[in-house]
FIDRENTI-348654 format. One record per atom (N, C-alpha, C): atom name; residue in one letter; residue number from 1; x, y, z negated. Coordinates in steps of 0.2 Angstrom, whole numbers, always signed. Layout:
BEGIN
+-------+--------+-----+-------+-------+-------+
| atome | residu | num |  east | north |    up |
+-------+--------+-----+-------+-------+-------+
|    CA |      a | NUM |     X |     Y |     Z |
...
+-------+--------+-----+-------+-------+-------+
This chain:
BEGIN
+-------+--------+-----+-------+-------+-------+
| atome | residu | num |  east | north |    up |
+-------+--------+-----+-------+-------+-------+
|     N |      x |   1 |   +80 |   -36 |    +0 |
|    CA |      x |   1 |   +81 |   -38 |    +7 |
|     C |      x |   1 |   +81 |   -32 |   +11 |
|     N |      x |   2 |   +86 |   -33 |   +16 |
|    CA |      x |   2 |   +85 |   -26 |   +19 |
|     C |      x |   2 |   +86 |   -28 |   +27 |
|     N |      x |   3 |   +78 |   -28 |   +32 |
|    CA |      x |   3 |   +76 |   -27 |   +37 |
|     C |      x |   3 |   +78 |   -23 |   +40 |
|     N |      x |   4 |   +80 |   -24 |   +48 |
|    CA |      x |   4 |   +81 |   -20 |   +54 |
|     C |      x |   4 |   +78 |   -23 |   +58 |
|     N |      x |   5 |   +72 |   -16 |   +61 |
|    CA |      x |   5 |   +69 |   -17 |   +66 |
|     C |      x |   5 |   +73 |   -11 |   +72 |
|     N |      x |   6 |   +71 |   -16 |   +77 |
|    CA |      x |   6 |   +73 |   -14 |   +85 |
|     C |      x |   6 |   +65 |   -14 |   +89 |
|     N |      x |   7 |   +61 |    -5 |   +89 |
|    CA |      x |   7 |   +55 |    -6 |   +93 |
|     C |      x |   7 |   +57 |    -4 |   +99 |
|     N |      x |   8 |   +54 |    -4 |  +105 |
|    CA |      x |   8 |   +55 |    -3 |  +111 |
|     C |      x |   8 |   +55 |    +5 |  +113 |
|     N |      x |   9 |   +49 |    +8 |  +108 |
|    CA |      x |   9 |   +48 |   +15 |  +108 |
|     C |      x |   9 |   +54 |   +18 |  +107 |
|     N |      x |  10 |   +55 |   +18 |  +100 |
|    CA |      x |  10 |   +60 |   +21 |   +95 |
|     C |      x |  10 |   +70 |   +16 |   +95 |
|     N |      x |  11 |   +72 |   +21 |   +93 |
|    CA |      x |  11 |   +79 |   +18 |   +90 |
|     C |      x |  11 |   +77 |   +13 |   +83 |
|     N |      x |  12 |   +83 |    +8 |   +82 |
|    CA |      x |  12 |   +80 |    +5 |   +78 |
|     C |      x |  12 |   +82 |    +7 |   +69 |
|     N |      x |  13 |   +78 |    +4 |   +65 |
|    CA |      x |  13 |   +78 |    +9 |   +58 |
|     C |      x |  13 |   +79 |    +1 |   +54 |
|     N |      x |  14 |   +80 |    +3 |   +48 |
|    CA |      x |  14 |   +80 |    +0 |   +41 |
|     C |      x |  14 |   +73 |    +0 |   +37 |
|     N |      x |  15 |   +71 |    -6 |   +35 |
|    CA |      x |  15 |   +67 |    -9 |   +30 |
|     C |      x |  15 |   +68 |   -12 |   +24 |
|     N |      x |  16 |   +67 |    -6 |   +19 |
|    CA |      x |  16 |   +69 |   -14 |   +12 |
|     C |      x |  16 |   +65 |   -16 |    +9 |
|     N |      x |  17 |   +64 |   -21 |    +8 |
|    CA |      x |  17 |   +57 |   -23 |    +5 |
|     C |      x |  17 |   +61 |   -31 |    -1 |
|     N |      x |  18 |   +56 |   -33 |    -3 |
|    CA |      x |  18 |   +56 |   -38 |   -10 |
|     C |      x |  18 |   +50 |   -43 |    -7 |
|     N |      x |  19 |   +55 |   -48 |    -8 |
|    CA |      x |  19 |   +49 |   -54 |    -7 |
|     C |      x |  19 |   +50 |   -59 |   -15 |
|     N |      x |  20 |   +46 |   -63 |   -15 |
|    CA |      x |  20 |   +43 |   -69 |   -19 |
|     C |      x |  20 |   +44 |   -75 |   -16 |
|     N |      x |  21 |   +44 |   -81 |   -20 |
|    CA |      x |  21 |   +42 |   -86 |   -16 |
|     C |      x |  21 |   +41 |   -94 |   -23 |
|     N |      x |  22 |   +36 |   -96 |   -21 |
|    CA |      x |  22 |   +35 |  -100 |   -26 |
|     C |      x |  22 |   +35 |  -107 |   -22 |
|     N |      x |  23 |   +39 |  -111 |   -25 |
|    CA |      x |  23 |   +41 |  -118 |   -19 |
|     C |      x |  23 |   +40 |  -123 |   -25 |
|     N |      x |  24 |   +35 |  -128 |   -21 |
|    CA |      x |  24 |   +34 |  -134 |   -26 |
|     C |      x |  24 |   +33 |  -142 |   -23 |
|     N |      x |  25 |   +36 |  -146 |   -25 |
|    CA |      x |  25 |   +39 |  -155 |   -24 |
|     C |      x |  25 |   +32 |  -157 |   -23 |
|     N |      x |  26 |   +31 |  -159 |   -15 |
|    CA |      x |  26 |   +26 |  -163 |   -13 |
|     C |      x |  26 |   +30 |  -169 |    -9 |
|     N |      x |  27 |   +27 |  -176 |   -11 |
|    CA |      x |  27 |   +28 |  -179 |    -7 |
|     C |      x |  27 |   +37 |  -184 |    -4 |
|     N |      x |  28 |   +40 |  -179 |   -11 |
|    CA |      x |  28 |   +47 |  -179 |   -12 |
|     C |      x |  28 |   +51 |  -175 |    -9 |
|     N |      x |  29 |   +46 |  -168 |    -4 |
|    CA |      x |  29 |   +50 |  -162 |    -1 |
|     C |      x |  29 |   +47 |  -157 |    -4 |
|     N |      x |  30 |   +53 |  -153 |    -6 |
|    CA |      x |  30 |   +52 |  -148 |    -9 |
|     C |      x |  30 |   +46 |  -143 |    -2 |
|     N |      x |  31 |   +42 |  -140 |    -5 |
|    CA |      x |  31 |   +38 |  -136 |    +2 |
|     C |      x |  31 |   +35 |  -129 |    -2 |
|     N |      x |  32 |   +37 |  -122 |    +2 |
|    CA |      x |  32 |   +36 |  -117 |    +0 |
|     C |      x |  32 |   +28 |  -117 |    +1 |
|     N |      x |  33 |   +26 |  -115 |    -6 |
|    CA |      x |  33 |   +16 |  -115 |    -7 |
|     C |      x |  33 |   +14 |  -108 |    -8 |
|     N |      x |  34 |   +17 |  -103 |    -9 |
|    CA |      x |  34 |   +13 |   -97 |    -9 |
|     C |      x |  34 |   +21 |   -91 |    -8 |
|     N |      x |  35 |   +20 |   -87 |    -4 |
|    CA |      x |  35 |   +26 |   -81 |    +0 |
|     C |      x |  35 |   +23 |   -74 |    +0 |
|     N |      x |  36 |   +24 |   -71 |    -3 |
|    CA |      x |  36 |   +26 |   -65 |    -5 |
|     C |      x |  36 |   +30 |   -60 |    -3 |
|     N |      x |  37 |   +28 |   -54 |    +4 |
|    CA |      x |  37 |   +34 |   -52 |    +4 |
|     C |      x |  37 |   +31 |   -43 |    +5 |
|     N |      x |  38 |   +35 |   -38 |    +3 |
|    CA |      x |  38 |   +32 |   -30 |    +1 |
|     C |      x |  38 |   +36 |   -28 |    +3 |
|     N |      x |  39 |   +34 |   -19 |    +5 |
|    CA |      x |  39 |   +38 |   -15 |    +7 |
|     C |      x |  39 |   +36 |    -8 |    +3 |
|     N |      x |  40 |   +40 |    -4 |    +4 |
|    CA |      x |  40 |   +37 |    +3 |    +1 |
|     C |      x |  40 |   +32 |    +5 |    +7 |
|     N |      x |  41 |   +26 |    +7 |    +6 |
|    CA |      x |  41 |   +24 |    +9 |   +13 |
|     C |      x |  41 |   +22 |   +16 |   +10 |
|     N |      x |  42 |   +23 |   +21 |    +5 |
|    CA |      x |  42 |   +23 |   +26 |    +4 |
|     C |      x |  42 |   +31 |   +34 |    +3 |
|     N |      x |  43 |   +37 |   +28 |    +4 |
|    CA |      x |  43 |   +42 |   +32 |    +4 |
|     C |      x |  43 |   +49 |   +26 |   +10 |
|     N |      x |  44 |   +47 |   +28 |   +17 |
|    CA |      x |  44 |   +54 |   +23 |   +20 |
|     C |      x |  44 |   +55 |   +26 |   +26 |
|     N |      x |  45 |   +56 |   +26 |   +31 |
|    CA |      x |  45 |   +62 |   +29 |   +35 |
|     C |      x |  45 |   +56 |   +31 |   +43 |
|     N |      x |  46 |   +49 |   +29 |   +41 |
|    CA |      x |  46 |   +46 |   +29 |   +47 |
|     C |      x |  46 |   +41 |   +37 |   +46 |
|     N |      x |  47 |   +38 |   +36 |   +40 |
|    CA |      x |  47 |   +35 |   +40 |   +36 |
|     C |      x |  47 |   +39 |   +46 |   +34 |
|     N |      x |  48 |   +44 |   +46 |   +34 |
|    CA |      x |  48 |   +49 |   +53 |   +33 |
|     C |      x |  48 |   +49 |   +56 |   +41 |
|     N |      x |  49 |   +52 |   +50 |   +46 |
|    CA |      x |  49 |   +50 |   +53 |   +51 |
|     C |      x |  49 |   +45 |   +55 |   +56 |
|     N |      x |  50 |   +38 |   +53 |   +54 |
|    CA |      x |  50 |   +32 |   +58 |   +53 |
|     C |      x |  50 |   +30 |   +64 |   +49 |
|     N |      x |  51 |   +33 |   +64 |   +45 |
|    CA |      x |  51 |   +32 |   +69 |   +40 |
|     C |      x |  51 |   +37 |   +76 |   +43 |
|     N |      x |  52 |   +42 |   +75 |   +46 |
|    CA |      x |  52 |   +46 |   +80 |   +48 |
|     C |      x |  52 |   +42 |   +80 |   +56 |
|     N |      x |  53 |   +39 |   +77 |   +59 |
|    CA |      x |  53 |   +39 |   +78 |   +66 |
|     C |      x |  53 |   +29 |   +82 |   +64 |
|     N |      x |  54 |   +27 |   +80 |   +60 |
|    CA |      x |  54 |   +21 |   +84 |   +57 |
|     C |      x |  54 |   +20 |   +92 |   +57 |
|     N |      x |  55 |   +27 |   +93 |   +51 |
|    CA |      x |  55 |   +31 |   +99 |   +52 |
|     C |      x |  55 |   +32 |  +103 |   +57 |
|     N |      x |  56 |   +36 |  +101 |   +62 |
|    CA |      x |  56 |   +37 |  +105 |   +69 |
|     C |      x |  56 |   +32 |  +105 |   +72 |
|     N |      x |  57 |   +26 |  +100 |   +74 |
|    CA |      x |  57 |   +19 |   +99 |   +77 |
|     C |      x |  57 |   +13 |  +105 |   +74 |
|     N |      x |  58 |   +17 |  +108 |   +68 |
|    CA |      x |  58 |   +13 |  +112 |   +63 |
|     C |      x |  58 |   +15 |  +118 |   +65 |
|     N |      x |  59 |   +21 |  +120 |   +64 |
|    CA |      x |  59 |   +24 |  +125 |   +67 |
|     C |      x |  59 |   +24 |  +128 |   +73 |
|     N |      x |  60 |   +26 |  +123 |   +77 |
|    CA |      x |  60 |   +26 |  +125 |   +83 |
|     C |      x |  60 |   +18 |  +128 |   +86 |
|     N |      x |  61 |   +11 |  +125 |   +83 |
|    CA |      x |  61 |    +8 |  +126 |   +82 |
|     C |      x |  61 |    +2 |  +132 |   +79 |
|     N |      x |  62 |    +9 |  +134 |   +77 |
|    CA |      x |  62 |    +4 |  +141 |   +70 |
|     C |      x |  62 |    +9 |  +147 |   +75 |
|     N |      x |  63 |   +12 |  +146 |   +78 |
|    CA |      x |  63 |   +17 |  +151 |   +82 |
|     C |      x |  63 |   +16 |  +150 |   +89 |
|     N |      x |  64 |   +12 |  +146 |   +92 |
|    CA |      x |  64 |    +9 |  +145 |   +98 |
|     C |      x |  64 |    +0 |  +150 |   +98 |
|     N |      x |  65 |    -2 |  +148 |   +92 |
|    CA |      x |  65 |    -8 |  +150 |   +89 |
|     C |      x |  65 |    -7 |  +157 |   +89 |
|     N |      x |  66 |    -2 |  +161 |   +85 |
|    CA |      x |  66 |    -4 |  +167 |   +85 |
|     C |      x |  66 |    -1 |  +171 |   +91 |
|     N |      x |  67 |    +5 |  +169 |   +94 |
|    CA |      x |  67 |    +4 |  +174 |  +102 |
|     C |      x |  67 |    +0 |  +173 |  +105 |
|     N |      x |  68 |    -5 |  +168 |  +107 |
|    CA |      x |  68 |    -9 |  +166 |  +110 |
|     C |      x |  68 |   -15 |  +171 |  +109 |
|     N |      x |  69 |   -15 |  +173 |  +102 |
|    CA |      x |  69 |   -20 |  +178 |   +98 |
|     C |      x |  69 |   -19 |  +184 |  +100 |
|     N |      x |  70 |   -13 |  +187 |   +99 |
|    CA |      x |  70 |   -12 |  +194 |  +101 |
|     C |      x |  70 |   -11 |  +193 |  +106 |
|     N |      x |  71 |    -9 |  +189 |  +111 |
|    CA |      x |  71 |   -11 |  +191 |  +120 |
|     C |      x |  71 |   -18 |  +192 |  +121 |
|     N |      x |  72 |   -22 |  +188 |  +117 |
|    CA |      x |  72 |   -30 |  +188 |  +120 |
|     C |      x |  72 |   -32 |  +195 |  +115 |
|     N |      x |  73 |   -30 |  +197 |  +109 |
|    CA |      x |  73 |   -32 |  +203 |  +109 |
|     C |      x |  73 |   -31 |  +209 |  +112 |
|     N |      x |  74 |   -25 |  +208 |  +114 |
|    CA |      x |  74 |   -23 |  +214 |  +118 |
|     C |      x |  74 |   -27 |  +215 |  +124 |
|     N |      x |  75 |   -28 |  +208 |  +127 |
|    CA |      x |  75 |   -33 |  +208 |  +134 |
|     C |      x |  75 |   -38 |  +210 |  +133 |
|     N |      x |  76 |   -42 |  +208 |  +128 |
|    CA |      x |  76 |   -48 |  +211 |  +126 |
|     C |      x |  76 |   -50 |  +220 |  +122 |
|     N |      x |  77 |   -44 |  +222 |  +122 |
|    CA |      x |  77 |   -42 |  +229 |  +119 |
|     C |      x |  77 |   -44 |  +232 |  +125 |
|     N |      x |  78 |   -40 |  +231 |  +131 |
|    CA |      x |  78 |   -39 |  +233 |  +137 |
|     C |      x |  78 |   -46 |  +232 |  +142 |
|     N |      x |  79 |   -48 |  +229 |  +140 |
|    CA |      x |  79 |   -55 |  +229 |  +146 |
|     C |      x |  79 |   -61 |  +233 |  +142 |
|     N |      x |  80 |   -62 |  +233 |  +135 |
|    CA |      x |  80 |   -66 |  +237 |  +131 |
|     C |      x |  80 |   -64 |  +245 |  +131 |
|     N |      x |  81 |   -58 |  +244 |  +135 |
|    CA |      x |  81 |   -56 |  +253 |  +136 |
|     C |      x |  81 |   -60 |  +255 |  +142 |
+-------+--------+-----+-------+-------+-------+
């Protein structure tokens, strides 16, 4: 089965997921007694797009990190003079 959600936050994405369903005659109506439904929750379209946005938050961070380092070294080079 392939799910589309529409969240408020984001654009909307795809879900595909597998359900079950076990349906048994009560009363002379057929009535669903136990549902089953699974998604990948370790490889699908939310998780990849954290994984990439991890990535830049990483980066941009190891590169914010080290200017930040040699300006404060330099400043500190400079008043020890």
């Amino acid at each position: 089965m392939e799910d589309e959600f529409f969240p408020i936050i984001r654009g909307p994405f795809k879900l595909n997921s597998r359900w079950s369903a076990t349906a048994a005659k009560s009363g002379g109506e057929w009535k669903i007694v136990n549902l089953h439904l699974s998604s990948n929750v370790f490889t699908n379209p939310l998780i990849s797009e954290l994984t990439r946005a991890l990535w830049f938050a990483g980066g941009a961070g190891v590169v914010i990190g080290g200017l930040a380092g040699w300006f404060l070294g330099r400043r500190a080079k400079r008043t020890s003079q």
